[in-house]
LUMLOLUM-708338 format. One line per 10 residues: their letters; for each residue x, y, z of C-alpha. Coordinates in nm, 3 decimals. Example, Ala and Ser with C-alpha at 12.3 -4.5 7.8 and 13.67 -1.06 7.14 Angstrom:
# LUMLOLUM-708338
as	1.230,-0.450,0.780; 1.367,-0.106,0.714;
//
This chain:
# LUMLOLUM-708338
xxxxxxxxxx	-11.663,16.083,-7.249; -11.633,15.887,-7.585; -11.434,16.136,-7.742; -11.092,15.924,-7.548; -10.940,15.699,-7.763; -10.733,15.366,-7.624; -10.542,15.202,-7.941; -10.461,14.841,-7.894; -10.168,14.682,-8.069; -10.254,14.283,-8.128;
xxxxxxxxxx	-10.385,14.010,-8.310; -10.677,14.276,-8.480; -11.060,14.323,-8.378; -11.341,14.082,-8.481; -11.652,14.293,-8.541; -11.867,14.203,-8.224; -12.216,14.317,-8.105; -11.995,14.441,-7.763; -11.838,14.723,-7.972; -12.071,14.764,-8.271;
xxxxxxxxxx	-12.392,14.771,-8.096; -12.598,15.086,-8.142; -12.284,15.292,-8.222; -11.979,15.139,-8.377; -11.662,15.227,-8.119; -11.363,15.101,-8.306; -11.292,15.429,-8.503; -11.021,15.285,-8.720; -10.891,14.959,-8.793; -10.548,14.896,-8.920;
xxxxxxxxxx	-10.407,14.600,-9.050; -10.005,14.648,-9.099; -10.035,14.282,-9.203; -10.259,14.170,-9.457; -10.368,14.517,-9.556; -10.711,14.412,-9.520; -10.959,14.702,-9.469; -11.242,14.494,-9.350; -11.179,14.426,-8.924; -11.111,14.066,-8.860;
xxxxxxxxxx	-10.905,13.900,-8.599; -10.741,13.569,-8.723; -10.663,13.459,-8.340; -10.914,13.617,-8.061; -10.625,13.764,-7.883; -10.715,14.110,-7.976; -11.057,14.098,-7.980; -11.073,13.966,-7.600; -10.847,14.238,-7.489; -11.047,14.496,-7.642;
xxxxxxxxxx	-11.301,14.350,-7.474; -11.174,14.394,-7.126; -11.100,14.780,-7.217; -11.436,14.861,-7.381; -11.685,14.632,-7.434; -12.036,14.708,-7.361; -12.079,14.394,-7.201; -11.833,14.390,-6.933; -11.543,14.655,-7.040; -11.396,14.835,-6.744;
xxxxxxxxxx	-11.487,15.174,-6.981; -11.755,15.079,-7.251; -11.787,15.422,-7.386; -11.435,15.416,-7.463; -11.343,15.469,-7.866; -11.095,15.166,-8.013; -10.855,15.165,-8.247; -10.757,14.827,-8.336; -10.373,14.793,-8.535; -10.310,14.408,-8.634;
xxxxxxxxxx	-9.941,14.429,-8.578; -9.940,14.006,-8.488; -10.040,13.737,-8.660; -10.177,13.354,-8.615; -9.930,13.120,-8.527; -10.054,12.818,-8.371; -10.218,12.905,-8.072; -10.042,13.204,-8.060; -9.977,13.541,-8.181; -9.666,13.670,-8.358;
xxxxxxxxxx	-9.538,13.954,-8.515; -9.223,14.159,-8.584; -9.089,14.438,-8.377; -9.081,14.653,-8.693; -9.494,14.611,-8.713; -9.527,14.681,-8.331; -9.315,15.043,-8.384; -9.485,15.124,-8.674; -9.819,15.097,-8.480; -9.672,15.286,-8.201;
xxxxxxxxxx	-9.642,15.564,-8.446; -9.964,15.534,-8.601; -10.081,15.598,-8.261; -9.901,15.902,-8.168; -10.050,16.040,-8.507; -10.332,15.995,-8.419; -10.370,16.112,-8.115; -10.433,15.820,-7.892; -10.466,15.834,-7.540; -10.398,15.494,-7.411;
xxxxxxxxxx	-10.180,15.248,-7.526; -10.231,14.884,-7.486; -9.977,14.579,-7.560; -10.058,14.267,-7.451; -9.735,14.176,-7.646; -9.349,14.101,-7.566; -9.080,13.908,-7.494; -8.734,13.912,-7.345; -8.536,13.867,-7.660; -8.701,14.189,-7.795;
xxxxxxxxxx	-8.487,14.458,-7.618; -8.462,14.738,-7.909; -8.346,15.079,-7.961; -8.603,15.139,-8.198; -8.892,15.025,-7.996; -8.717,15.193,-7.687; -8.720,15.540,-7.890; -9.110,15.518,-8.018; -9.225,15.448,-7.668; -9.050,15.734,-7.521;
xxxxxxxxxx	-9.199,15.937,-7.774; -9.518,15.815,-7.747; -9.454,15.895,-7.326; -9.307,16.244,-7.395; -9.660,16.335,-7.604; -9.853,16.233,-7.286; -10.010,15.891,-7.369; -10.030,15.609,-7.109; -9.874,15.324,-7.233; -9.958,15.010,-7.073;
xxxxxxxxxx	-9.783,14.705,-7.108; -9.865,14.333,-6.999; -9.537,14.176,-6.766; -9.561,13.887,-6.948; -9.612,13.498,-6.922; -9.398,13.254,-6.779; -9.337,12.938,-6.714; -9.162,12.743,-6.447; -9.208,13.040,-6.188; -8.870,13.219,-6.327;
xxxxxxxxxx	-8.892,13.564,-6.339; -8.746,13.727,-6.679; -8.684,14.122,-6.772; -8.979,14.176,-7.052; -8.995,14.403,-7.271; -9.190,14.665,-7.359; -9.307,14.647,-7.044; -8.964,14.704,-6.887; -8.905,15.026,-7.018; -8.975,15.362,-6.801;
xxxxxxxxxx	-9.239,15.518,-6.875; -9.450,15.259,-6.933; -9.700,15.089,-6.717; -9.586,14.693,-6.628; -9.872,14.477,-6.512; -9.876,14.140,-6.316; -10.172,13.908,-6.294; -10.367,13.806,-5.983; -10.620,13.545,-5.886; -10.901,13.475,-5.667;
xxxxxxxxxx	-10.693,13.214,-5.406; -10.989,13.063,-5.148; -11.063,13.392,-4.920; -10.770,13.633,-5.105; -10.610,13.767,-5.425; -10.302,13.672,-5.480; -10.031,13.672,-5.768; -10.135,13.392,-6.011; -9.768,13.213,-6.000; -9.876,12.989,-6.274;
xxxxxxxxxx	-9.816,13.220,-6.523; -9.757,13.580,-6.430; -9.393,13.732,-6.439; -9.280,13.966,-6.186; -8.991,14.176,-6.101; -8.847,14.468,-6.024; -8.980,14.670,-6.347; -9.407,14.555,-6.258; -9.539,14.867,-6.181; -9.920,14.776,-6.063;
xxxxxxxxxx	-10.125,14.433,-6.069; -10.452,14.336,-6.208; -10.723,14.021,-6.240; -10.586,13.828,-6.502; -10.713,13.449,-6.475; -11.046,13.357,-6.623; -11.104,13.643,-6.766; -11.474,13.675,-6.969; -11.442,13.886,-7.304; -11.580,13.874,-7.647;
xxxxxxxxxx	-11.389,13.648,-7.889; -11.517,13.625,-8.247; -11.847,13.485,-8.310; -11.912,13.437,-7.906; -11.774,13.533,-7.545; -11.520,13.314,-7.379; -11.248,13.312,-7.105; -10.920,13.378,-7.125; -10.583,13.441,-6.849; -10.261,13.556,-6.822;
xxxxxxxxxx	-10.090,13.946,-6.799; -10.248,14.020,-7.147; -10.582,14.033,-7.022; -10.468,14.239,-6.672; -10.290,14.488,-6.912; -10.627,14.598,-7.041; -10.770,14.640,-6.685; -10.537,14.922,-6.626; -10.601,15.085,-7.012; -10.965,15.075,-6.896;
xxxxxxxxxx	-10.837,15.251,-6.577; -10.696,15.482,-6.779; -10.941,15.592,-7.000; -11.157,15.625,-6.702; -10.975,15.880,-6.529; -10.945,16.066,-6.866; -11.326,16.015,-6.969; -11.356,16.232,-6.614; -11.052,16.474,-6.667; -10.895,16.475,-7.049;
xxxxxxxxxx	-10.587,16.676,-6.915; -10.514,16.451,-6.657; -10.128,16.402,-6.723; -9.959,16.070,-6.712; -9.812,16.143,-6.373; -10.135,16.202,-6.191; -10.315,15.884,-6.393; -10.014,15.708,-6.189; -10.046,15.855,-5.903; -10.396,15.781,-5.884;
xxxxxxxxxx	-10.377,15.453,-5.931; -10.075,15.344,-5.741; -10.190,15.530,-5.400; -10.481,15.355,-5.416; -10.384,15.023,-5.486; -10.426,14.746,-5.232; -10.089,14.624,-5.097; -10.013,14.282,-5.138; -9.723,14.053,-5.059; -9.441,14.232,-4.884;
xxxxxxxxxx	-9.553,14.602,-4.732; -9.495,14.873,-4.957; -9.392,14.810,-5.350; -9.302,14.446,-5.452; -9.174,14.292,-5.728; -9.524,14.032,-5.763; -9.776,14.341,-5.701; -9.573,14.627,-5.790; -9.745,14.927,-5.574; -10.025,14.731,-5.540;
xxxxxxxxxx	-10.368,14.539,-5.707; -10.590,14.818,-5.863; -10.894,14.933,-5.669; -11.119,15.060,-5.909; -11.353,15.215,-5.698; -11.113,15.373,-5.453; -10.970,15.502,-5.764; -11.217,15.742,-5.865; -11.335,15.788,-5.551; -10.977,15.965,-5.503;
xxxxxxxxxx	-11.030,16.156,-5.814; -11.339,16.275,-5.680; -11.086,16.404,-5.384; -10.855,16.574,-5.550; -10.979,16.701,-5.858; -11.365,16.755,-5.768; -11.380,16.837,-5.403; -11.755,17.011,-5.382; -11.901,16.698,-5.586; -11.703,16.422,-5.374;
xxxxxxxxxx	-11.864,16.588,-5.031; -12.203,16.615,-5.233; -12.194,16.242,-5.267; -12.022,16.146,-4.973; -12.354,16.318,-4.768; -12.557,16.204,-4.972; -12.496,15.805,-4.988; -12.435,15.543,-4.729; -12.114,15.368,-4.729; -12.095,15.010,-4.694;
xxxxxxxxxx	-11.768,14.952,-4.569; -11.728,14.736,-4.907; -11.447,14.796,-5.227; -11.570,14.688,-5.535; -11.204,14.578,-5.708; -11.177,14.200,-5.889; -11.363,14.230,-6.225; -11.530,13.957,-6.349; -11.506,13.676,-6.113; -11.794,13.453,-6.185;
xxxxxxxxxx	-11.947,13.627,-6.460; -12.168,13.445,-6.672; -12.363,13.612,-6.944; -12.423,13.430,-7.308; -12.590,13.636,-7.631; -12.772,13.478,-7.891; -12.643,13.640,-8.251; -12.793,13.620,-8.588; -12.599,13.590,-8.873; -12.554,13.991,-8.887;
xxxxxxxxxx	-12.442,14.005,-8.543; -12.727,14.147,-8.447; -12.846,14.023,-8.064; -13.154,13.807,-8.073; -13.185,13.672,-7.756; -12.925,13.681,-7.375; -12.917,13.454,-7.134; -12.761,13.390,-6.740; -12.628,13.743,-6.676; -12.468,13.733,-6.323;
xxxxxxxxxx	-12.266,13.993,-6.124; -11.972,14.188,-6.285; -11.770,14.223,-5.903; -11.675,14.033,-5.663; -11.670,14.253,-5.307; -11.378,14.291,-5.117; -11.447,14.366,-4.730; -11.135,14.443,-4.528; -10.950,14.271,-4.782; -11.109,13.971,-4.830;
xx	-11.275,13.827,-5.078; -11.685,13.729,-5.036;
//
């Protein structure tokens, strides 16, 4: 259902075949920055998130609409931006009428009663906000925020480890505020001009937007609640039984997922299916793992050629990876 929106709040949107191809999906572009009116994305960051949300190519929901708000900006390597930018694109959003939520952003010094208020706001209208746990170094955990605020989704990273998934320590941050984990290392998304690989929580934080939008695309009333509820009792437990403060309730089962919705919220359907298919025994959960797909582009964009496309999933069978 393309009519669900997901706004992400980043680094901006590069114009790439994966969201402009046959129908352009980012609906509005917003640049609180430069004021530009033309989409461009002066680091990658955003465009590589967006990606993992809804790009054609390999987005967990590529009919999904985008709306792209540059509230960060090139700084090195990285991306930077004021928490004044990030609320004011938080309200943008709740004007106009987003669904989804997604910051790949944060930091621990940026605890604010501002940003605090917007996000509960944005909550109390019924949009899922979904917020990476952030990067670390060193292995020491640190309170980050948004993503430490309630209401909010807080995602961890995982990895492929040998014959498991487990929390990619290298980076991710974890605590008592992660609410759900998500692939996050070596992640393949479009970046401007080309495709290319990227980890940490800001690329699991889109995972769970595409969830999201999803579960909406099948039921637009679905209230933030039940989107949680959904995901977390499906989740596969990791680490300590139960919730954790690595895996929060758990690493996000895609396929379970829905197949829950099915469940609850379209019974007669989910035992049509069930009869008529053959189960394998087999979840279908860590996105991207040894994905390799390359497009040739003109100089409009436009796709001349595509080489090497391999398998999206990776298969899980009782819990292990294949």
């Amino acid at each position: 259902n393309i009519s669900h929106s997901c706004v992400v709040i980043d680094t901006g949107i590069f114009p790439h075949i994966d969201f402009c191809l046959g129908k352009n999906r980012v609906i509005k572009f917003i640049d609180l920055i430069g004021q530009s009116s033309d989409m461009y994305d002066d680091n990658g960051h955003g465009t590589h998130v967006c990606g993992v949300i809804g790009g054609n190519t390999i987005g967990i929901a590529p009919e999904c609409n985008i709306i792209s708000i540059k509230a960060l900006e090139k700084s090195g390597s990285r991306g930077v931006g004021k928490t004044s930018w990030v609320c004011a694109g938080i309200r943008m959003a709740i004007d106009k009428g987003a669904d989804i939520i997604n910051m790949s952003l944060g930091g621990t010094s940026v605890k604010d009663e501002l940003l605090l208020s917007v996000i509960q706001e944005a909550v109390n209208e019924g949009i899922v906000v979904v917020c990476a746990a952030g990067n670390i170094t060193g292995g020491n955990a640190k309170v980050f925020y948004p993503a430490a605020y309630d209401g909010v989704i807080a995602v961890s990273a995982v990895k492929k480890s040998e014959d498991s998934v487990t929390i990619d320590t290298s980076y991710s941050n974890y605590g008592s505020f992660v609410d759900i984990a998500a692939p996050g290392s070596r992640i393949l998304s479009p970046i401007p001009d080309n495709y290319g690989y990227k980890s940490g929580t800001s690329m699991a934080c889109p995972v769970i937007s595409g969830a999201a939008a999803l579960l909406l695309s099948k039921k637009s009333d679905l209230t933030n609640a039940q989107i949680c509820e959904l995901m977390y009792d499906t989740a596969i437990d990791m680490g300590d039984s139960g919730r954790d403060d690595y895996y929060g309730n758990g690493v996000v089962d895609l396929v379970q997922m829905m197949e829950a919705y099915m469940e609850v919220y379209e019974p007669e359907s989910a035992e049509e299916s069930s009869s008529t298919e053959e189960s394998s025994g087999k979840r279908l959960v860590f996105v991207f793992d040894e994905f390799q797909y390359a497009r040739t582009l003109n100089e409009s964009h436009e796709e001349v050629g595509k080489t090497g496309l391999r398998s999206v999933w990776s298969i899980i069978d009782s819990g292990i990876i294949n």
